[in-house]
Backbone as JSON, one array per atom type, in Angstrom:
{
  "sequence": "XXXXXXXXXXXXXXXXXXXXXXXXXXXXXXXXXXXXXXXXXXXXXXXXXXXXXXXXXXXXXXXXXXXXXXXXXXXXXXXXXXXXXXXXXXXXXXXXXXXXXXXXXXXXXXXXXXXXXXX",
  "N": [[12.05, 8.43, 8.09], [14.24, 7.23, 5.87], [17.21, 9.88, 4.8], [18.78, 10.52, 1.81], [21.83, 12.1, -0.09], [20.82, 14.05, -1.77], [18.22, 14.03, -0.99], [14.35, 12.95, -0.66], [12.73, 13.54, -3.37], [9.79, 15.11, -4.88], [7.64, 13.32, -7.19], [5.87, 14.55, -8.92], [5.65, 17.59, -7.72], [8.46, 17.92, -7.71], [9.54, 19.3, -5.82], [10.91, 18.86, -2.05], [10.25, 15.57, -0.33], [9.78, 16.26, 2.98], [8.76, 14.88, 5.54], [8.17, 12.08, 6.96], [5.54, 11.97, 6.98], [4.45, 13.19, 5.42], [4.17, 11.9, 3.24], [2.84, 10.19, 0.48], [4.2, 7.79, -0.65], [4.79, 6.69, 1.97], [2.79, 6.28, 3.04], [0.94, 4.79, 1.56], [2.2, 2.71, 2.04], [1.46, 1.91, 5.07], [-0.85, 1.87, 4.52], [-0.47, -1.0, 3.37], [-0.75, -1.0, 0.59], [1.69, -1.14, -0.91], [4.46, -3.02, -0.52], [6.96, -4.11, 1.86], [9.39, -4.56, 0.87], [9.41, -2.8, -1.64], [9.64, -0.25, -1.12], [12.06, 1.11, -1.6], [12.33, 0.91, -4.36], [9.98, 2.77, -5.61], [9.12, 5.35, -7.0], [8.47, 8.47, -5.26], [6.17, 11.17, -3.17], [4.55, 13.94, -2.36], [1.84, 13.7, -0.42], [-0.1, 15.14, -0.13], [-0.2, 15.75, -3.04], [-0.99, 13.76, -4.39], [-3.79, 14.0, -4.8], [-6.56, 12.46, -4.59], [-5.87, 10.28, -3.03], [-5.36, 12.16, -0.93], [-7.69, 12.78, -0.41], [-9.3, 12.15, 1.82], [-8.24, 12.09, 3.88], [-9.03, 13.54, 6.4], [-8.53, 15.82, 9.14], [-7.89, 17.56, 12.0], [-5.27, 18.78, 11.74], [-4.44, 17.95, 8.81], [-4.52, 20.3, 6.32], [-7.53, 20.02, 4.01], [-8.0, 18.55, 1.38], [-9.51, 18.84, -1.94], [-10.98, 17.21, -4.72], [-11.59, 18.13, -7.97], [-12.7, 16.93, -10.04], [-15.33, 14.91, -11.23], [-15.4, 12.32, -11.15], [-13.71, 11.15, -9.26], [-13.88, 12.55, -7.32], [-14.74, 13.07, -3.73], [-16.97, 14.02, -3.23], [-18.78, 12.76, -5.12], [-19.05, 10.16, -4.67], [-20.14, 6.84, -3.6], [-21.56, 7.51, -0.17], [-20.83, 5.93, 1.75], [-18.91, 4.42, 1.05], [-17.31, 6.49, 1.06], [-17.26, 7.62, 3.67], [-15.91, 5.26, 5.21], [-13.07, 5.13, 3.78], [-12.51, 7.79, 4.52], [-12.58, 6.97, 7.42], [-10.19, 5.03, 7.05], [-8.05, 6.28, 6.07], [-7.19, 8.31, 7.59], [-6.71, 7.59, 9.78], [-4.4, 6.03, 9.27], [-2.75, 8.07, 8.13], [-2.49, 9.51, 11.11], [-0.98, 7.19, 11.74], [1.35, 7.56, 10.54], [2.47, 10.23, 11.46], [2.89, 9.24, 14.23], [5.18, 7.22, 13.89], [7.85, 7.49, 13.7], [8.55, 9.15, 15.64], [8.14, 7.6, 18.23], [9.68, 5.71, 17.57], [9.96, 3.28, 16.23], [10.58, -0.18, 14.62], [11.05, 0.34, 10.68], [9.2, -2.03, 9.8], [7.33, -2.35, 11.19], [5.49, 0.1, 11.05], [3.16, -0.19, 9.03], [-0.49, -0.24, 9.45], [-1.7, -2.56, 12.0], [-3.77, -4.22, 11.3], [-2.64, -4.31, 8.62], [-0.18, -5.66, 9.46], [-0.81, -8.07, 10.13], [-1.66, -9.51, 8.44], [-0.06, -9.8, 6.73], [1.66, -11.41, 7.78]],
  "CA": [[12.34, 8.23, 6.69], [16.28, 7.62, 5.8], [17.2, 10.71, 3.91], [20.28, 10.6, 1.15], [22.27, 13.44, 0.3], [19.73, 14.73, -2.76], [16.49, 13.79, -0.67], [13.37, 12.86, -1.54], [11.88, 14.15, -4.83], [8.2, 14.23, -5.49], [7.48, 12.46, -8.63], [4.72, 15.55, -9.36], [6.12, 18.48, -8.03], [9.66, 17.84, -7.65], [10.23, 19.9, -4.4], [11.59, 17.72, -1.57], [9.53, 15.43, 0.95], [10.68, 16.41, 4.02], [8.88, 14.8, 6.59], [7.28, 10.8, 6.58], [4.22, 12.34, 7.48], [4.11, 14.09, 4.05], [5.07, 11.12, 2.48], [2.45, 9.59, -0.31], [4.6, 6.33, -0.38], [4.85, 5.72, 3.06], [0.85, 6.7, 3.73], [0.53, 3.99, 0.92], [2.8, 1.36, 3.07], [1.24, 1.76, 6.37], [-2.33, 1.19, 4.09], [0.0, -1.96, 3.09], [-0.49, -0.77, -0.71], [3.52, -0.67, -1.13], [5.12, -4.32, 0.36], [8.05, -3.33, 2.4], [10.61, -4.58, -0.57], [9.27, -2.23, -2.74], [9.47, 0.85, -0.98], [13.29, 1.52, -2.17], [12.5, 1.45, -5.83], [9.23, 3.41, -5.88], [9.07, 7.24, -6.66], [8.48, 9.54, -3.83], [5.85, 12.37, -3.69], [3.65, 14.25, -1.29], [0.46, 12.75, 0.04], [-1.21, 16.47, -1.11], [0.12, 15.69, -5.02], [-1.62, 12.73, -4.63], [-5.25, 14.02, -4.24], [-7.0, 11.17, -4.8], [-5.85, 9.59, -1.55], [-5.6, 12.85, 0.26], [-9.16, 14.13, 0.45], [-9.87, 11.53, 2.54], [-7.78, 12.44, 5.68], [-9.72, 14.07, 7.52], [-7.64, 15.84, 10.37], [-7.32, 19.26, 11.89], [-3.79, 18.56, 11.33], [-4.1, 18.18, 7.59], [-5.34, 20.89, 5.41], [-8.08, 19.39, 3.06], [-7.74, 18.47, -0.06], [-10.64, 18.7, -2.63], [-10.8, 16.56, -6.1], [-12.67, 18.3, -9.12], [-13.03, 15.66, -11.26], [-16.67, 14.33, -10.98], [-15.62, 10.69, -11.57], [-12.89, 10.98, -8.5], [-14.25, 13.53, -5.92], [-15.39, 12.2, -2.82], [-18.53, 14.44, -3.13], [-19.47, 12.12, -6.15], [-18.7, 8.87, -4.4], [-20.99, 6.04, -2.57], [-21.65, 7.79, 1.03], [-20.31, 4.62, 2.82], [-17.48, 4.06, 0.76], [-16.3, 7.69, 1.32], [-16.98, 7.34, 5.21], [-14.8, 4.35, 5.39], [-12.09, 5.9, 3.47], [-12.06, 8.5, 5.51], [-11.6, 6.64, 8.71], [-8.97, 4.57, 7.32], [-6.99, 7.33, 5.49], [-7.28, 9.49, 8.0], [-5.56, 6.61, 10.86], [-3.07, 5.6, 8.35], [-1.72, 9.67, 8.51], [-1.75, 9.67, 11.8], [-0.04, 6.42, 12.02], [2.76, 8.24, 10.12], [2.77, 10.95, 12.5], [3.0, 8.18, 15.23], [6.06, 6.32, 13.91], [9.27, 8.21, 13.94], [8.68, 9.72, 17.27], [7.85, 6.14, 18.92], [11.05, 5.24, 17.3], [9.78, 1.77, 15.77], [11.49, -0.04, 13.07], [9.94, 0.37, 9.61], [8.54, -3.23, 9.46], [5.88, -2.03, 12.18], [4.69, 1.09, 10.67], [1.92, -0.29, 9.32], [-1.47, -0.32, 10.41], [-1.94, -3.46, 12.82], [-4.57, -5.03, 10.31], [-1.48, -4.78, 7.7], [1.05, -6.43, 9.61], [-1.72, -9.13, 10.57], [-2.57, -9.92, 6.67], [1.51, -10.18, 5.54], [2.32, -12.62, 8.32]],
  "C": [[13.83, 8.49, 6.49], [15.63, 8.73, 4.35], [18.33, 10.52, 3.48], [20.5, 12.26, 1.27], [20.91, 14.68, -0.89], [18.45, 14.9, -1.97], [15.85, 13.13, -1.06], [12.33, 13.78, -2.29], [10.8, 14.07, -4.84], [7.92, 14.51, -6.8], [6.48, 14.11, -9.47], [5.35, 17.14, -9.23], [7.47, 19.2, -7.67], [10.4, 19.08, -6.36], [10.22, 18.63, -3.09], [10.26, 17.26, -0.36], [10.19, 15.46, 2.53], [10.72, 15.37, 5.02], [7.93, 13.26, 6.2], [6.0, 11.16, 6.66], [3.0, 13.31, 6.22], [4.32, 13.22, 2.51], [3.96, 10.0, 1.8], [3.29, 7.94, -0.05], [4.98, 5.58, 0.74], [3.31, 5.5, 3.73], [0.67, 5.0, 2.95], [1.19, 2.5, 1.3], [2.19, 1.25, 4.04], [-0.33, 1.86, 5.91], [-1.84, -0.34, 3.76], [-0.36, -2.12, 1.47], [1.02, -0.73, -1.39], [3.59, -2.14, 0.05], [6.52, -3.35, 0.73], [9.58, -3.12, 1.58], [10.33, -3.71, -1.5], [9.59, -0.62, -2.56], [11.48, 1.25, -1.06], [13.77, 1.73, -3.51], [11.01, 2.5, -6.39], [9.32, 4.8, -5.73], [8.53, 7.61, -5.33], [6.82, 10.56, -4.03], [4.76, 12.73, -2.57], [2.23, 13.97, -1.22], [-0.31, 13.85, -0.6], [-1.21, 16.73, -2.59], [-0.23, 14.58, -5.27], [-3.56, 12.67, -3.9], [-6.03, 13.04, -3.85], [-7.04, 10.21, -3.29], [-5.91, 10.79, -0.43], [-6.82, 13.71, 0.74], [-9.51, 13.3, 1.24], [-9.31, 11.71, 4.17], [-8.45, 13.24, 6.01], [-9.23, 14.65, 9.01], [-7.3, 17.41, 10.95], [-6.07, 19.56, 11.76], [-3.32, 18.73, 9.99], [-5.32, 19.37, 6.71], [-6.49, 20.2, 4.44], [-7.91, 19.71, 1.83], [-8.93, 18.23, -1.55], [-10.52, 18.41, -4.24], [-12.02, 17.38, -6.87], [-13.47, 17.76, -10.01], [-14.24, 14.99, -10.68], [-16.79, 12.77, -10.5], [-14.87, 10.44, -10.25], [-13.54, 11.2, -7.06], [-14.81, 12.6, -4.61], [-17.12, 12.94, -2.52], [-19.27, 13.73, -3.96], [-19.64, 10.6, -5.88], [-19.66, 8.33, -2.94], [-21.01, 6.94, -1.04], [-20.63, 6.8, 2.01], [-19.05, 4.32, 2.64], [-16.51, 5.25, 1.39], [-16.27, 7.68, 3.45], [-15.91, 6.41, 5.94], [-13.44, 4.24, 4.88], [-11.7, 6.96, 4.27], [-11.3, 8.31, 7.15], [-10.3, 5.83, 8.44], [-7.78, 5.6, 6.77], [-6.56, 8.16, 6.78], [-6.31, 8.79, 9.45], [-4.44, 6.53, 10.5], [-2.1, 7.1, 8.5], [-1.71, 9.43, 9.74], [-1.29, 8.62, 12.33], [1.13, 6.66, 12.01], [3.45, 9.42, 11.09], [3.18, 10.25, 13.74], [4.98, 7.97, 15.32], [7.71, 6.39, 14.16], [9.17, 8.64, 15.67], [8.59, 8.56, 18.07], [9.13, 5.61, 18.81], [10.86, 3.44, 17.05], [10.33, 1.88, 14.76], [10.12, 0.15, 11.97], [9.4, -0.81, 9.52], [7.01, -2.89, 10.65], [5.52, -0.74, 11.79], [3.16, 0.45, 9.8], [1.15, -0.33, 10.12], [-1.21, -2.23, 11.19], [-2.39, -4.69, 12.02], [-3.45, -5.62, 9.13], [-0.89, -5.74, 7.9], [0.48, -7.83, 10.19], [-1.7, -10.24, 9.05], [-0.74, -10.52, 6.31], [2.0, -11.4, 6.57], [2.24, -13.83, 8.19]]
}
């Protein structure tokens, strides 16, 4: 993730994202939710201030993240749907973990399926 001299901000709780791997808007590129032109004008913010997408990783790597809200939670949600959220959320992080260390450009951080669908 290029860093300026300020950083990146998260939109929620305005302490800095350090690391791509913590990084809500790049989790949401390498789901191919964010086109690659867009990811230079979209806020910032950590994948854990964005519950919603992060109870679904699944990872002894990532702490879990648990939604209250009845209508959100993944304890309240289809069985199947939440199983299949889970495996792709949970790839998509450690795609991010993947990508810097591999040293690929950003146009290949997506998942595979992504960069299949935009071509």
């Amino acid at each position: 993730m290029a860093r300026c001299e300020e950083g990146y901000l998260c939109q929620v709780c305005g302490a800095d994202v350090e690391e791509i791997w913590d990084s809500d808007l790049y989790l949401r590129y390498v789901l191919g939710l964010v086109h690659p032109e867009q990811l230079h004008v979209l806020r910032e913010r950590h994948i854990r201030c964005n519950p919603l997408l992060a109870q679904f990783i699944v990872d002894p790597e990532f702490p879990a993240v648990e939604v209250e809200d009845e209508h959100f939670s993944k304890a309240h949600l289809d069985p199947q749907y939440v199983h299949d959220q889970e495996l792709l959320l949970t790839r998509a992080w450690r795609r991010l973990r993947e990508v810097v260390p591999a040293g690929l450009p950003i146009i290949e951080y997506p998942l595979d399926e992504v960069r299949q669908r935009w071509k």
